[in-house]
N, CA and C atoms as a LAMMPS dump frame, in Angstrom:
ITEM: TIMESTEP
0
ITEM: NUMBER OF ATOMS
348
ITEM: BOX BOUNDS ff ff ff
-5.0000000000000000e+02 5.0000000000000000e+02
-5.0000000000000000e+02 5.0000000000000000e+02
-5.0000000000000000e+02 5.0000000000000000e+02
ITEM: ATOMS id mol type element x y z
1 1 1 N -466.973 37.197 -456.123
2 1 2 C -467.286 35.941 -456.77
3 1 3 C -465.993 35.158 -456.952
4 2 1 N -465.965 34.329 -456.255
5 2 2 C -464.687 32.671 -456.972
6 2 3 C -465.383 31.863 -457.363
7 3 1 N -464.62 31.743 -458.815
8 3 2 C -465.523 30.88 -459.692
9 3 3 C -466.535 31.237 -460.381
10 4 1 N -467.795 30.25 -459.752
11 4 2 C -469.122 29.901 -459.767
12 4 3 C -469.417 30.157 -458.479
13 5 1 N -468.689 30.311 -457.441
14 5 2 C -469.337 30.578 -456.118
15 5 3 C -469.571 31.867 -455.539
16 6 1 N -470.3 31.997 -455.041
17 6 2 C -470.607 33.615 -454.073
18 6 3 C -470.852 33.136 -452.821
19 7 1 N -469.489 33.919 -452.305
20 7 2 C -469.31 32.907 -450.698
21 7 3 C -469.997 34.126 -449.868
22 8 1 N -470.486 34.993 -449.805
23 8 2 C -471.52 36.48 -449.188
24 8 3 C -473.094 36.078 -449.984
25 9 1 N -473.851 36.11 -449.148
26 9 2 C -475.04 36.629 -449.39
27 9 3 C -475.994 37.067 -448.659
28 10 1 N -476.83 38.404 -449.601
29 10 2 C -477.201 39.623 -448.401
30 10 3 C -478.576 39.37 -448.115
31 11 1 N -479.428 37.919 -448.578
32 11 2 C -480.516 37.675 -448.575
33 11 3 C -481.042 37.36 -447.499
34 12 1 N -482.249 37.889 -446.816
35 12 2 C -482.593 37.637 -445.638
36 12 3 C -482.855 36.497 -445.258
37 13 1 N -483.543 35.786 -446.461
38 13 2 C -483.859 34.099 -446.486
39 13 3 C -482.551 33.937 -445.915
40 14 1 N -481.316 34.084 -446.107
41 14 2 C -480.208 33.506 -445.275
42 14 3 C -480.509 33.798 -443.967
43 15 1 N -481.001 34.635 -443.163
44 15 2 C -480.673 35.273 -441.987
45 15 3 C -479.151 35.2 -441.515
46 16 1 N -479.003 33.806 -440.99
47 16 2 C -477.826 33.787 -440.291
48 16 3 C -476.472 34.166 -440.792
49 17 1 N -476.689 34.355 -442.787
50 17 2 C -475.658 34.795 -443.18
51 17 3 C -475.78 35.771 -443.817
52 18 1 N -476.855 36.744 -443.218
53 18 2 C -477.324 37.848 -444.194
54 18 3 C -475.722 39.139 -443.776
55 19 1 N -475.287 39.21 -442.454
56 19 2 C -474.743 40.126 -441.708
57 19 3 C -472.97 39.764 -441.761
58 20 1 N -472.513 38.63 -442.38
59 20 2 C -471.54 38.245 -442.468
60 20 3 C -470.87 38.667 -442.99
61 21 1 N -469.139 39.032 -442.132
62 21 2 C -468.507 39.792 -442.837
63 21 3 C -467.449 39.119 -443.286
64 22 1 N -466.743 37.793 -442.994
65 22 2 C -466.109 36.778 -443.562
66 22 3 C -466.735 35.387 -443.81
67 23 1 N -466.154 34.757 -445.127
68 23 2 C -466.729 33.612 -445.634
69 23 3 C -465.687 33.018 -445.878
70 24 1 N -465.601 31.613 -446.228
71 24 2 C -464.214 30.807 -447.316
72 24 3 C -464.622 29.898 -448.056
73 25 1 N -463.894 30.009 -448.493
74 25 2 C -464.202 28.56 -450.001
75 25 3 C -462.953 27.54 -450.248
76 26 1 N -463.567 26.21 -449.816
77 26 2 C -461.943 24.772 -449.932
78 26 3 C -461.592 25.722 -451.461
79 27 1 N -460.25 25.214 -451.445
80 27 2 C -459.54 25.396 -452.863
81 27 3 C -457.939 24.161 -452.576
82 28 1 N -458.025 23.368 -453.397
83 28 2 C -456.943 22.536 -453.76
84 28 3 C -456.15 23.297 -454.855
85 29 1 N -454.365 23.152 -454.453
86 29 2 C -453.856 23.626 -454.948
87 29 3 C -452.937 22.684 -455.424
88 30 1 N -451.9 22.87 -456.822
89 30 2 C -451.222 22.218 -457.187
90 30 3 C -449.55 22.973 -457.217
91 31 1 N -447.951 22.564 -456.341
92 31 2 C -448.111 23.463 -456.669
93 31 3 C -448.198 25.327 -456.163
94 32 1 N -449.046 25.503 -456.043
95 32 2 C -449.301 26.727 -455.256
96 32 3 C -450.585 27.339 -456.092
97 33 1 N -450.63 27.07 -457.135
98 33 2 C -451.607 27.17 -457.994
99 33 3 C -452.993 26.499 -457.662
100 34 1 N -454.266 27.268 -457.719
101 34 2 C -455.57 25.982 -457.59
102 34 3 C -455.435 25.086 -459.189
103 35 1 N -456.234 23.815 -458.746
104 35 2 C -456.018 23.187 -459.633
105 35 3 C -457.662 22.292 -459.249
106 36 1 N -458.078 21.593 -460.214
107 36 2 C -459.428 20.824 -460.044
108 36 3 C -458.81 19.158 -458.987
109 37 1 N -459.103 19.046 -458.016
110 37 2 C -459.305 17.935 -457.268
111 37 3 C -459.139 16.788 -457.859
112 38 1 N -460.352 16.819 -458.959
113 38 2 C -461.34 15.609 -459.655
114 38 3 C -460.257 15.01 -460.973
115 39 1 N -458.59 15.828 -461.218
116 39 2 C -457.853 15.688 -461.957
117 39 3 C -456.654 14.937 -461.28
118 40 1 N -456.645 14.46 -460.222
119 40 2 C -455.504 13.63 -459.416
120 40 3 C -456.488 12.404 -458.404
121 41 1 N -455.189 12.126 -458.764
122 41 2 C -455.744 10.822 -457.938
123 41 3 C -454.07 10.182 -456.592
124 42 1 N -454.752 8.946 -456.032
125 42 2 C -453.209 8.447 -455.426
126 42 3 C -452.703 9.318 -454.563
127 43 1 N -453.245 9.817 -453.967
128 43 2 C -453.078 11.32 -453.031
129 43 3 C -452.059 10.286 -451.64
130 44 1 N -451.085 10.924 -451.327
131 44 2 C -450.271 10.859 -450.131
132 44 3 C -450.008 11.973 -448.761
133 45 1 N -449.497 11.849 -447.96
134 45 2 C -449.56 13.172 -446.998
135 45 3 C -450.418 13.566 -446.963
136 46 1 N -451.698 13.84 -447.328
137 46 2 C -453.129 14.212 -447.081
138 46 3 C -454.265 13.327 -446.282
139 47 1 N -454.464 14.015 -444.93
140 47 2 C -455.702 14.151 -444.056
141 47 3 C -456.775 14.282 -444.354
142 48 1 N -458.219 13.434 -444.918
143 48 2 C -459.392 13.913 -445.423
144 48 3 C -460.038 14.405 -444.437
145 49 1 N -460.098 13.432 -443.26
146 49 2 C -460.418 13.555 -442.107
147 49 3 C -460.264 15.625 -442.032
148 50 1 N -459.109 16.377 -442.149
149 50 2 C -458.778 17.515 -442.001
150 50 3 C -459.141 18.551 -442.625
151 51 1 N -459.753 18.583 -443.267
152 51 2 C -460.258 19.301 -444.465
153 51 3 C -461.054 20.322 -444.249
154 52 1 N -461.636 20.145 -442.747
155 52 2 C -462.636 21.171 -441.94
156 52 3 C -462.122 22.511 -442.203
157 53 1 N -463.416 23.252 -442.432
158 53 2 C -462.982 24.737 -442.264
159 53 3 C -462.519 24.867 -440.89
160 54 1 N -462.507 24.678 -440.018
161 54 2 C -462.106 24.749 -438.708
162 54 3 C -462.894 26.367 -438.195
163 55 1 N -463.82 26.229 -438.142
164 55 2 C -464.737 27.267 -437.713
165 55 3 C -464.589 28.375 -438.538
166 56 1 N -464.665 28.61 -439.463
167 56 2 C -464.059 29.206 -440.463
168 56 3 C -465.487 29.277 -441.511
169 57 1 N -466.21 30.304 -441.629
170 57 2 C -467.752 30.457 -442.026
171 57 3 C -467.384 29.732 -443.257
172 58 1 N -468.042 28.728 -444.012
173 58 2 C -468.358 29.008 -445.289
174 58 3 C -470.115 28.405 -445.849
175 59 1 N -470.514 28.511 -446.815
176 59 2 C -471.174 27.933 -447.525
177 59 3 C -471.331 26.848 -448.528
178 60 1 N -469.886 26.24 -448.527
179 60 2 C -469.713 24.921 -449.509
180 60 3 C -468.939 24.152 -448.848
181 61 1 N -469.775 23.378 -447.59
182 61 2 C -469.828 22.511 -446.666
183 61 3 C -469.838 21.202 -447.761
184 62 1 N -470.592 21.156 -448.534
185 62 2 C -470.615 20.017 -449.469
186 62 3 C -469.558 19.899 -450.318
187 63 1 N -468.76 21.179 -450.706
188 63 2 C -467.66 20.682 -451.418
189 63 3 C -466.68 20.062 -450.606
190 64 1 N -466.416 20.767 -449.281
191 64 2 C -465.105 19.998 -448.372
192 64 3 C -465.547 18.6 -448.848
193 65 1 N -466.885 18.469 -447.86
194 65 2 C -466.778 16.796 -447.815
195 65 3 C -466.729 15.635 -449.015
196 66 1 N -467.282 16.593 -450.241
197 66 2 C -466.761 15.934 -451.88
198 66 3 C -465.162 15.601 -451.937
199 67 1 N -464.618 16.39 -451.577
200 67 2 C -463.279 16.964 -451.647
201 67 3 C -462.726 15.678 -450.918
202 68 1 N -462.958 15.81 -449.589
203 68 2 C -462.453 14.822 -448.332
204 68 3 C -462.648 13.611 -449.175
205 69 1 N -463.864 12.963 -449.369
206 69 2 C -464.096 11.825 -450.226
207 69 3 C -463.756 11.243 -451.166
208 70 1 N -463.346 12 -451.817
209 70 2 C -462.638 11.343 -453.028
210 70 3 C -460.652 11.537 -452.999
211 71 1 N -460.821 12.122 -451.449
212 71 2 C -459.203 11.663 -451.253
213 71 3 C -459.232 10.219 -450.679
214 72 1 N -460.104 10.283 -449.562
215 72 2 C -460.129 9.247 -448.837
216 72 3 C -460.446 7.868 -449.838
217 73 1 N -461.251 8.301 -450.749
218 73 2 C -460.941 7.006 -451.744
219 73 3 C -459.726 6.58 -452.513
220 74 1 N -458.796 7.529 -452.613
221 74 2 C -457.919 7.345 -453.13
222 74 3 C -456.995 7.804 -452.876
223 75 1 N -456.517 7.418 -451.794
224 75 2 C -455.484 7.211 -450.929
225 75 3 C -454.13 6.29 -450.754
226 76 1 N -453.017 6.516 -451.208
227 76 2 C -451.731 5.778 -451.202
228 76 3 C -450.706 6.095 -450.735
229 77 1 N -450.669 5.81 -449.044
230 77 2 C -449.764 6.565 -448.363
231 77 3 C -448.514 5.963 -448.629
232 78 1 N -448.003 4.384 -449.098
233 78 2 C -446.757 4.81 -448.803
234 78 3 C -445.636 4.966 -449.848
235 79 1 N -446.272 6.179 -450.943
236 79 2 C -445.721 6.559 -452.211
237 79 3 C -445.662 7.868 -452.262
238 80 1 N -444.291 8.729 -452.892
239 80 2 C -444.636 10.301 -453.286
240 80 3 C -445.15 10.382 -454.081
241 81 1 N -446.052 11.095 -454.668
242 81 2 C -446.175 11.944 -455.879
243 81 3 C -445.72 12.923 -456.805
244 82 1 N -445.664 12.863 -457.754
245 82 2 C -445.315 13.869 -458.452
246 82 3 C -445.315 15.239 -458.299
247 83 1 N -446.59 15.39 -457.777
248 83 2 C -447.191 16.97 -457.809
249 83 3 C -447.201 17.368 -456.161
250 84 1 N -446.356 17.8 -455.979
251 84 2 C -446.973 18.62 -454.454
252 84 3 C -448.386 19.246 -454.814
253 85 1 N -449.238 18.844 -453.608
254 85 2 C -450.468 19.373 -453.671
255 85 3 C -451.058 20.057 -452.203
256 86 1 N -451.455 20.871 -452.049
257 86 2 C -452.295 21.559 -450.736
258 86 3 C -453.568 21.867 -450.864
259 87 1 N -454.285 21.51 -449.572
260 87 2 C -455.814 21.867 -449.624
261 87 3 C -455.837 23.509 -448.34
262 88 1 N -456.476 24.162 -448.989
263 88 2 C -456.684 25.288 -448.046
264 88 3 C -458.269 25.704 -448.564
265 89 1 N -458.222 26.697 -447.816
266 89 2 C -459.468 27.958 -448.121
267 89 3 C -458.974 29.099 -448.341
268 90 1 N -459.837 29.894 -448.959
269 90 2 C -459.266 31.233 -449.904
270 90 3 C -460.408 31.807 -448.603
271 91 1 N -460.371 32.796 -447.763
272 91 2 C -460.603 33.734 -446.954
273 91 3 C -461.077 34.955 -447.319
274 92 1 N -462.236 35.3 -447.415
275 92 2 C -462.581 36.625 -447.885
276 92 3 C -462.953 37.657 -446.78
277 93 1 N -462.933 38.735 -446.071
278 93 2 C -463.418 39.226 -445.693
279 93 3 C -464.005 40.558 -446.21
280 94 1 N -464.951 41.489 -445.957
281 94 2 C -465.525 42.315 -446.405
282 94 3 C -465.016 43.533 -445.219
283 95 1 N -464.418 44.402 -445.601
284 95 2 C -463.795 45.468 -444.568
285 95 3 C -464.658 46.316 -444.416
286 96 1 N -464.456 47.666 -443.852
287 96 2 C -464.889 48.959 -443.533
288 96 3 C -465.663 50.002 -444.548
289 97 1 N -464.644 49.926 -445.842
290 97 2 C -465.055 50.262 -446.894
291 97 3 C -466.198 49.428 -447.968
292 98 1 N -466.359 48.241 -447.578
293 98 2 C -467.132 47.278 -448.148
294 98 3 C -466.324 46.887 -448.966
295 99 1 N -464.717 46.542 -449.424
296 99 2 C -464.248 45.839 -450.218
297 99 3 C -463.505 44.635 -449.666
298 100 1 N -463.69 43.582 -450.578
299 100 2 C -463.476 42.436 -450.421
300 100 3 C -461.555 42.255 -450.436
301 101 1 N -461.371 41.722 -449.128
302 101 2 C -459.542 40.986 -449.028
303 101 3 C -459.626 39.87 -448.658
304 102 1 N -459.097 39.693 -449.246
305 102 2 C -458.618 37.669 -449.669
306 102 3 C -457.524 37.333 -448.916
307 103 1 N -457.229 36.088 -448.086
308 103 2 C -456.377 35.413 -447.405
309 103 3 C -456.028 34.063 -447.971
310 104 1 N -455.322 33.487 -448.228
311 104 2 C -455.158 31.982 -448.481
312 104 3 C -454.42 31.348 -447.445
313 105 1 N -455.31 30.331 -446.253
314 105 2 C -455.008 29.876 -445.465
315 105 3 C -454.722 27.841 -445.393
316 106 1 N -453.695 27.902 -445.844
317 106 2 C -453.367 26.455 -446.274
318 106 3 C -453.158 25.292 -444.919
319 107 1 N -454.423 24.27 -445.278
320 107 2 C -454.56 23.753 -444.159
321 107 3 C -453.988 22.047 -444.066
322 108 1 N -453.475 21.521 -445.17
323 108 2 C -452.767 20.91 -445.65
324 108 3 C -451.578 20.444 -446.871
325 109 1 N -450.73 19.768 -446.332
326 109 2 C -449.678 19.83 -447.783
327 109 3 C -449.546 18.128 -447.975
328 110 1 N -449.302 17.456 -449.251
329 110 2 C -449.525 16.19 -449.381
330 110 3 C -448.328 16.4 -451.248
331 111 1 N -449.096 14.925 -451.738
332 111 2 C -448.112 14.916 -452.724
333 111 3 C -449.607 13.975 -453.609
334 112 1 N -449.61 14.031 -454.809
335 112 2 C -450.498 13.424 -455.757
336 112 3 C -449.669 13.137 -457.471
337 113 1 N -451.211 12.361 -458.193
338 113 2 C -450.942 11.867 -459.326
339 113 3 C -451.819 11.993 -460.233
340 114 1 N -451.259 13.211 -460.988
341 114 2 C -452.212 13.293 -462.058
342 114 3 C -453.341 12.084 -463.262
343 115 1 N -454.444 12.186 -463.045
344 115 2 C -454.904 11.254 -463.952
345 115 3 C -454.501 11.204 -464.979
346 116 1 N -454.321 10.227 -465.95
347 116 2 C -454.168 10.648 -467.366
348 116 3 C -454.923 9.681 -468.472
């Protein structure tokens, strides 16, 4: 479980993701740290357009594109930010033993501005 999310599920109603042995979940980081998205604004160096899992299984297809969207709205390329910020996915796979290992695969780096 990350979060609120459960990026595995063994339900047949899934079928196509009943057998899956890796999943990912976007995670914005601040930083290096995750941090909430919906708390910066004025985003620079960041690609919304990029944000794709890049074939990369997941189940919160709707968060990328939340995610993407509200960069692309607020967007100010030709300023730094305060906060180094990166968008990646946290990588889970399910091994041999059935335990879960985590990857953090960072698929962009940019610079932002905290709301206040």
């Amino acid at each position: 479980m990350f979060g609120d999310n459960f990026p595995f599920s063994k339900f047949q109603l899934y079928s196509s993701t009943a057998n899956r042995k890796q999943s990912s979940v976007i995670v914005f980081l601040v930083d290096g740290k995750p941090a909430d998205i919906w708390d910066y604004h004025r985003f620079s160096g960041l690609d919304p357009q990029g944000f794709s899992s890049k074939g990369m299984a997941t189940g919160l297809t709707w968060l990328t594109y939340e995610m993407s969207r509200w960069v692309e709205e607020h967007l100010e390329e030709e300023a730094d930010g305060p906060a180094k910020v990166s968008v990646g996915y946290r990588v889970f796979t399910v091994d041999e033993s059935s335990s879960v290992q985590e990857e953090l695969v960072v698929v962009q780096d940019g610079q932002a501005w905290p709301r206040s």
